[in-house]
N, C-alpha and C positions, 0 to 999 in steps of 0.2 A: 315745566311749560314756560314761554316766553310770551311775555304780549308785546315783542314789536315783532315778531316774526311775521312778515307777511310778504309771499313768493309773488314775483312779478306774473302779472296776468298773461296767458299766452293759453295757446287751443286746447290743453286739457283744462283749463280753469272751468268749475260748475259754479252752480249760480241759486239763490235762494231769494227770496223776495217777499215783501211786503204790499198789497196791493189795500186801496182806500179810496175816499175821497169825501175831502180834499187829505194832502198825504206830507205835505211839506212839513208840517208841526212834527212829522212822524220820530224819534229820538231809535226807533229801531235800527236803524242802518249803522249808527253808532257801537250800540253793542253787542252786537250779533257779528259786527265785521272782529268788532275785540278777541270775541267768545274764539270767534274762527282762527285767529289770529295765534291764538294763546295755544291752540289744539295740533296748531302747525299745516291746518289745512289750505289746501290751493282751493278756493271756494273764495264766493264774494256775496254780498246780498244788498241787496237794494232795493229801490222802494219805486211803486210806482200811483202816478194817481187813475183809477180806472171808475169809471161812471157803472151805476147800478147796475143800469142795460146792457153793460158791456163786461160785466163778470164770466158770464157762463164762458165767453168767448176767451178772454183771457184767461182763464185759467187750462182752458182749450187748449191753448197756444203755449202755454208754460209747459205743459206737457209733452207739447210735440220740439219741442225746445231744447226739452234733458233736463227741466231742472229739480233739484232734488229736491223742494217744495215751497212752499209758500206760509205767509201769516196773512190773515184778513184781520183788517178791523174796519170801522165804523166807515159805514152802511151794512158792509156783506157780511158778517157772521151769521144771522140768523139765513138771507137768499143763499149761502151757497149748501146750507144743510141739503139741501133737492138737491145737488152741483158736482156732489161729489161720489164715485161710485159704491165707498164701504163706508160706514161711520163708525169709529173706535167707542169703546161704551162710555166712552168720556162725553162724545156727543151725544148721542143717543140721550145720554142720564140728563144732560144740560140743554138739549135742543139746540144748541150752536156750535158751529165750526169757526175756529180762530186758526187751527193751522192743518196744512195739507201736506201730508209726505207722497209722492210719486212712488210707486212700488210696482217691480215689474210680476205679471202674474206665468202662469204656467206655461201661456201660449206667446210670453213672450212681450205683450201688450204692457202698457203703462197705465197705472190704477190709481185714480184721486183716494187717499184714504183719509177721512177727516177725523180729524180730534178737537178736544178744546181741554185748552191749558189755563183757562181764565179761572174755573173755580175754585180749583185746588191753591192757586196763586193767591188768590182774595183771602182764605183764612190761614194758610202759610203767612203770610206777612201781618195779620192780625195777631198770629200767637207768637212770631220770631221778633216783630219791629216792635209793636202794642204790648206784647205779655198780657195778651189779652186768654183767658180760660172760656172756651167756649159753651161747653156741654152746662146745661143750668141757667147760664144767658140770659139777662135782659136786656135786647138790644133794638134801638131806634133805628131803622132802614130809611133814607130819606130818596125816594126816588125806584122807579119800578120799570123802567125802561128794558133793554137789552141788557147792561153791567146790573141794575137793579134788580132785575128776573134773576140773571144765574144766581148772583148776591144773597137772595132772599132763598133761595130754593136749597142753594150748598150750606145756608147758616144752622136752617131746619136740619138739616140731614145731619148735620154736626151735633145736632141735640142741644142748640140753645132751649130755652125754659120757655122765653115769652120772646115774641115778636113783633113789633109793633111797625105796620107799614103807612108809608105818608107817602103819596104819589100827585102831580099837578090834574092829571086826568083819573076822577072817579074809578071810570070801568077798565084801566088798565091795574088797578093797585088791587081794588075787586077781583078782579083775574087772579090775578097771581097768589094773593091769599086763600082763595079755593082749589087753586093747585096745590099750594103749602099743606092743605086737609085734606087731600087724597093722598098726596107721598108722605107726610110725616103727619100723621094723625095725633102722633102724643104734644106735636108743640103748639104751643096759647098763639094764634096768631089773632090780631086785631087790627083794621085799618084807623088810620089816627092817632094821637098823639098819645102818650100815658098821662098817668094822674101823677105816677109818682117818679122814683128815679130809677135811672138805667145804669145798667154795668161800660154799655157801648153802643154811640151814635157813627154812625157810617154814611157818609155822605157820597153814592150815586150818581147825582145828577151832573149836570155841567157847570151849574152854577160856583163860580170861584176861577173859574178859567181869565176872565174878565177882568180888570181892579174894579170896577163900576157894578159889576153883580151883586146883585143883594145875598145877602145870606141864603141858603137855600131850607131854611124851616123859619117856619112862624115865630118867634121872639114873644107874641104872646101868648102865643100856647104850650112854649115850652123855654124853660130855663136852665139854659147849659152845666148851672152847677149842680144841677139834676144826675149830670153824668158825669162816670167815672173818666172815659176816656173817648178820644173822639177821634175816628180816622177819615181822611179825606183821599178819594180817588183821584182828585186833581194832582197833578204832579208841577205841575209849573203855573203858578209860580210855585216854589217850593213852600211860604208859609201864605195858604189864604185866607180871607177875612175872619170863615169859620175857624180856623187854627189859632188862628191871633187871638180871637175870642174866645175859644176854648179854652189857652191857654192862660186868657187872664182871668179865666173863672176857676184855675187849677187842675184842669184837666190832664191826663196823658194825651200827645198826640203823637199822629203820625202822616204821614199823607203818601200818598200811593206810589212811588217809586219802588220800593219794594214788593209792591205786584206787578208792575211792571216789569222789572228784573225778574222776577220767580216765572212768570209764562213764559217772556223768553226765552229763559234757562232748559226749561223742560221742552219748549219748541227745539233746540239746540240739539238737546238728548234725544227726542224721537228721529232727526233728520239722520245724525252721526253714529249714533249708536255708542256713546260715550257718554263720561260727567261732564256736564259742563261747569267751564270755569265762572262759576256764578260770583265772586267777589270779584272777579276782573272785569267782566260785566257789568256787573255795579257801578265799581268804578269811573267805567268808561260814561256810563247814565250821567251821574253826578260831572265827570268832566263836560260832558255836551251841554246837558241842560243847565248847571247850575256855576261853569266856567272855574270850579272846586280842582 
């Protein structure tokens, strides 16, 4: 495979996409064009910004378009789960659609089929990036939103030991821990902080996107050198405050480029129906975001 290969755009060019909003921070047009690039494909993908209200519609229109699918992220993952005509049991299992493949059905028609590639990406890149061993687990979840929920729900299912959730809003962290004890019943889940130490703190939320963000867990209800190893979802900047400080507490870290790359990747593989070139991928991540 090559990654400068890339055939000039003309009328049989397809087309893949990213839709969000807001969409410009997005680093996916980057490596997805790479991914494409490396596979030899006449294919493009790009990004668009599309408002809440205007998903159903757009994705409408992608369809009547040809294109061979789409990634959602933040807002839409959880609105277009209604949006789409099949859900793959990836969604189903996780309640959110991050990517849609176009598939023509018998009559000929074109069929939104959704998946989500985020969970399986979240502990791929804890056990590949972190060397992190899941099954047994003591692990701090900071944050219970959309990345939080799937986060928390694929950790159980992993057979972490204990789970300990900490979320800004009560009755969302609440939620999601009573979900944790209907699908995995054998794992310890508790809202709050622990008493003692953990294997691995995983940080959720948004906090660290900012230089001006505070930490995203209490400092005095918990102490980093608590834990073994600490990974952050933020991907840019590459080390955030929690990293910094993880790491002056001797932590392992990691921060989320590596999930980022693994959804991807496997978005990549459902659309083409091939491996994807997941280190050239990478690569191109770290060239975009990190100028590497």
């Amino acid at each position: 495979m090559s990654e400068s290969f890339s055939p000039a755009i003309n009328a049989s060019t397809r087309y893949c996409a990213v839709l969000g909003h807001p969409i410009k921070h997005s680093a996916s047009p980057a490596m997805q064009n790479a991914g494409l690039a490396a596979l030899g494909l006449n294919w493009r993908y790009l990004a668009f910004d599309v408002a809440p209200q205007d998903l159903r519609e757009a994705i409408a229109g992608a369809r009547r378009m040809g294109f061979v699918g789409l990634n959602l992220t933040v807002p839409h993952k959880l609105l277009a789960v209604e949006m789409v005509d099949v859900r793959d049991d990836s969604a189903k299992t996780w309640g959110a659609v991050n990517t849609i493949r176009f598939e023509r059905s018998g009559d000929g028609s074109l069929r939104a089929h959704g998946y989500n590639t985020d969970a399986e990406a979240i502990t791929r890149s804890l056990r590949e990036d972190l060397g992190v061993v899941l099954p047994g687990a003591k692990v701090l979840l900071l944050g219970a939103g959309g990345a939080g929920r799937v986060a928390a729900l694929k950790l159980a299912a992993e057979g972490v030991g204990e789970l300990y959730l900490v979320n800004r809003t009560e009755a969302k962290v609440t939620a999601v821990a009573e979900e944790i004890r209907t699908r995995s019943p054998g794992v310890k889940v508790s809202t709050g902080y622990p008493k003692a130490g953990v294997d691995l703190v995983v940080n959720a939320t948004s906090l660290g996107l900012q230089a001006a963000d505070a930490l995203p867990f209490a400092a005095e209800r918990f102490d980093l050198a608590q834990a073994r190893a600490v990974y952050d979802m933020v991907y840019r900047p590459a080390e955030t405050a929690l990293l910094h400080a993880a790491k002056a507490a001797g932590c392992r870290t990691a921060n989320g480029l590596g999930m980022l790359s693994y959804q991807g990747a496997r978005a990549l593989e459902i659309w083409t129906g091939q491996d994807a070139p997941v280190e050239i991928m990478r690569r191109a991540l770290q060239s975009h975001i990190y100028g590497l």
